[in-house]
C-alpha positions in Angstrom: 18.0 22.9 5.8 20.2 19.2 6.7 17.6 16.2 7.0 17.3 14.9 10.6 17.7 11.5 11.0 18.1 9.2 14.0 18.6 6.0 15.0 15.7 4.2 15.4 16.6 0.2 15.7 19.0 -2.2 15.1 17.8 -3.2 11.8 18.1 0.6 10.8 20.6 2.4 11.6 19.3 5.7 9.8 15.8 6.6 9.4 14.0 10.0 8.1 11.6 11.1 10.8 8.2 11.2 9.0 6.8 14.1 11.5 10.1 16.3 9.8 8.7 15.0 6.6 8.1 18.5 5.2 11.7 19.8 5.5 13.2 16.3 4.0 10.8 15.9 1.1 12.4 19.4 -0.1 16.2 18.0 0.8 15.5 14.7 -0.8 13.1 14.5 -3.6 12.5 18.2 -4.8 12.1 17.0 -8.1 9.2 14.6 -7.6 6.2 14.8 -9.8 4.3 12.0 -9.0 4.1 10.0 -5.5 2.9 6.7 -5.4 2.1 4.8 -2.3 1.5 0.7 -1.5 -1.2 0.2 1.5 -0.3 -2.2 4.0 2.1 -1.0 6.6 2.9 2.0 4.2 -0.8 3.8 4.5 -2.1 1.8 7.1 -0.3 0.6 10.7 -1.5 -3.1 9.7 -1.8 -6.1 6.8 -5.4 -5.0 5.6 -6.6 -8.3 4.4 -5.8 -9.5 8.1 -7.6 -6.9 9.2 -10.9 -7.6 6.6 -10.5 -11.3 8.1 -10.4 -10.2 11.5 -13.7 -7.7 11.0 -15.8 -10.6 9.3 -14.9 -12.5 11.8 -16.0 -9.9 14.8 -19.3 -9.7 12.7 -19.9 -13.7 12.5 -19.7 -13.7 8.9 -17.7 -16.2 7.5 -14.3 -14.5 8.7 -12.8 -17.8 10.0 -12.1 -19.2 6.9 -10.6 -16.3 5.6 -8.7 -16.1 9.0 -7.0 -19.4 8.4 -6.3 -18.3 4.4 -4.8 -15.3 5.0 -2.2 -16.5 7.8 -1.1 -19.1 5.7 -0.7 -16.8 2.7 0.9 -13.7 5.0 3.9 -16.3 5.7 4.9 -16.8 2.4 4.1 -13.1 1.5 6.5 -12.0 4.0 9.4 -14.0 2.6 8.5 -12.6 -0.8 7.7 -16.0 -2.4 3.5 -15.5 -2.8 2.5 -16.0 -6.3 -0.4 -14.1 -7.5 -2.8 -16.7 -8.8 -2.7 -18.2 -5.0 -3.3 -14.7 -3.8 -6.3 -14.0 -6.0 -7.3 -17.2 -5.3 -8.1 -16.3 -1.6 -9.6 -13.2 -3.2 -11.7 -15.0 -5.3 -13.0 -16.7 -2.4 -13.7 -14.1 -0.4 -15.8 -12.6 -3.0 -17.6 -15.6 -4.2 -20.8 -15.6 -1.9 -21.4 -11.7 -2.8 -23.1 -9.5 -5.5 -20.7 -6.3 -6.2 -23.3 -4.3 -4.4 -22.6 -5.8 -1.6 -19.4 -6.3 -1.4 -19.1 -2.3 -2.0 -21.3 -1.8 1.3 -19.6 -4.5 3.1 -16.2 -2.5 2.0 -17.8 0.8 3.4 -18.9 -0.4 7.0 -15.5 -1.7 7.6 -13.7 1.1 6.5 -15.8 2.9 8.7 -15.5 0.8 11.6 -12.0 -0.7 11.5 -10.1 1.0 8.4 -10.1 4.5 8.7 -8.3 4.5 12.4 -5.1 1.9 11.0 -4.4 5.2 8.6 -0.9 6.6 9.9 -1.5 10.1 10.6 2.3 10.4 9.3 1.1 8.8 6.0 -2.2 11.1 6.0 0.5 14.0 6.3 3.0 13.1 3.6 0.1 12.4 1.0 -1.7 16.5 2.5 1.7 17.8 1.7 1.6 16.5 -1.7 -1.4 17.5 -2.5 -0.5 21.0 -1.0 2.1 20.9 -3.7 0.5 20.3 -7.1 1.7 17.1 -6.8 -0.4 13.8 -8.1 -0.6 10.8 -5.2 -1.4 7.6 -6.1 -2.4 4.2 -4.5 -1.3 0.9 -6.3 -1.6 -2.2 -3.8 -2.1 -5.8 -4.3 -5.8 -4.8 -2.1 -8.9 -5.7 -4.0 -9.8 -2.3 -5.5 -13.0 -2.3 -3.9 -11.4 -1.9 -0.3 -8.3 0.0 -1.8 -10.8 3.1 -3.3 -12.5 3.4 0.6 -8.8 4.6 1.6 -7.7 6.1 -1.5 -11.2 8.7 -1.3 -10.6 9.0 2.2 -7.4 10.3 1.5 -8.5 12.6 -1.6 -6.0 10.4 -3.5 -6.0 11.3 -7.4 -5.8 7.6 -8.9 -5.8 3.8 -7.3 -4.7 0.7 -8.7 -6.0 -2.5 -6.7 -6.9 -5.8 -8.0 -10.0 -6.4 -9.8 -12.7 -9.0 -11.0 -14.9 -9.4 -14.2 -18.5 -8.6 -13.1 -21.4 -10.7 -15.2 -24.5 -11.0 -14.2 -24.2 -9.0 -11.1 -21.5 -12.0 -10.1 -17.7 -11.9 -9.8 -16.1 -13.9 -12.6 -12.4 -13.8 -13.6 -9.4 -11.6 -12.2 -8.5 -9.0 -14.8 -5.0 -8.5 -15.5 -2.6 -6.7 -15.6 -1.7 -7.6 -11.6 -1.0 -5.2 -9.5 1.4 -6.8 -7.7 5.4 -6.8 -8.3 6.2 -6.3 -11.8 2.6 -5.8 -12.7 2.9 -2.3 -10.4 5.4 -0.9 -12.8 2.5 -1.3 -15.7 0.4 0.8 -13.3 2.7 2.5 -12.3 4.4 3.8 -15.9 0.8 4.5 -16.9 -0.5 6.8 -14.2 2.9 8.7 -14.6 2.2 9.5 -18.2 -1.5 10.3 -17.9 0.4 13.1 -15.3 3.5 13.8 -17.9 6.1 12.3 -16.1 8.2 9.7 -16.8 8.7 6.7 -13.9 12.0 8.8 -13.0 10.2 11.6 -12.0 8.1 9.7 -9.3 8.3 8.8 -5.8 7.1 5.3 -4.8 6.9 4.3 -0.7 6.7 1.0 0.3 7.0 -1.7 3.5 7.8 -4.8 1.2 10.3 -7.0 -0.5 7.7 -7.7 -2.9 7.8 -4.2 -4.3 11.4 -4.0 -5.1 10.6 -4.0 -8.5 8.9 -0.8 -8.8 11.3 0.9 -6.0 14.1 0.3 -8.1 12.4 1.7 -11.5 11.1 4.9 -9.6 13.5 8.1 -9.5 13.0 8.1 -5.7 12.3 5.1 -4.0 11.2 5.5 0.0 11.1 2.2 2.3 8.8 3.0 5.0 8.3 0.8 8.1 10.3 -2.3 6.1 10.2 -6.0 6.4 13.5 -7.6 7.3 14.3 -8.5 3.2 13.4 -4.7 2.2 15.2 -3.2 4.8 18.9 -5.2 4.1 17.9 -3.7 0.6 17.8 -0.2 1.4 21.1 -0.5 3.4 22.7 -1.4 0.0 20.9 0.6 -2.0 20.9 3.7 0.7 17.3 4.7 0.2 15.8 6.4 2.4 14.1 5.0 5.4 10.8 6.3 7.0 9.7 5.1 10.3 6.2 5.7 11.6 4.7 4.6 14.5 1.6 2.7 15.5 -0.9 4.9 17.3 -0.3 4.7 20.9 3.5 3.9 20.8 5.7 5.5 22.8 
């Protein structure tokens, strides 16, 4: 069967419908073994660590200061120029003041209360379908892992890659490294694929960001989905495939 595609805006002229995703998955990427999936504005209709700001705040826990962080980091993360130490930085902050315990329950409650309904039901589709076909999903975002594993088990995802700290002495220490963030995705990336016996050619990747052009150009079949104004002049050159999803409660 054709894919459908449509117009959807100026910046695109073509996207893949996501509620046809069935029919194209089998026209575009029937060899696929392994699907790998970033978080924000891929999984989720929103910038999660905006979110996590934005819940801390609404509790009257120390969310105004991460507020303020993460809008000045979001600016330079959107023109692709955030470097990683900055990032973890505001990680390392966040985390600071908590034992891992927690932080874990902390990360529970606000998936609960604000995380679970910023999942696109598209995105909760395409990852079912997967799954309905044999086929591994994976999560690998720039997210603190604690946060990331509430949406990957949510999800019945097989494997997630987020960032991470050292725990001693029931305290958060040092980041541990490999990133995952740009080129540090592709070591995440390349490992997952061969604990499934595939090589990064016979994976999917989806994506919003600039920031994870590296790994959509090592994948076999790179998907933009919902992409910033840098990723989406990309794709036109590249002609990847374009998913659009909308936020709940569009029209």
């Amino acid at each position: 069967m054709p894919l459908k595609l449509r117009q959807k805006s100026l910046m695109m002229k073509q996207g893949i419908l996501a509620e046809n995703f069935e029919i194209n998955i089998r026209g575009v990427f029937p060899g696929a073994k392994v699907a790998f999936f970033d978080l924000d504005e891929t999984i989720t209709d929103t910038d999660t660590d905006g979110l996590w700001a934005r819940w801390r705040l609404f509790k009257g826990s120390g969310g105004m200061k991460e507020v303020i962080a993460i809008f000045s980091l979001m600016r330079s993360y959107r023109r692709g120029t955030m470097s990683i130490d900055r990032y973890m930085k505001y990680h390392k902050m966040r985390v600071s003041s908590l034992s891992p315990e927690k932080y874990d329950a902390m990360a529970r409650r606000f998936f609960d209360q604000w995380g679970r309904d910023r999942i696109f039901p598209e995105a909760e589709n395409m990852i079912r379908y997967y799954r309905q076909h044999s086929v591994p999903t994976v999560l690998l975002t720039a997210q603190n892992d604690v946060i990331a594993r509430r949406f990957s088990e949510y999800l019945n995802m097989d494997e997630v890659a987020g960032n991470s700290f050292s725990i001693e002495d029931e305290k958060f220490t040092s980041p541990i490294t490999p990133y995952c963030y740009r080129e540090g995705k592709i070591d995440y990336a390349r490992k997952f694929a061969a604990e499934f016996g595939a090589a990064l050619s016979d994976c999917a990747f989806y994506s919003d960001s600039i920031n994870d052009l590296a790994l959509l150009s090592e994948v076999g079949y790179p998907v933009v989905t919902n992409p910033d104004a840098l990723l989406a002049k990309e794709a036109a050159r590249r002609n990847w495939p374009v998913v659009i999803m909308e936020k709940r409660g569009a029209s």
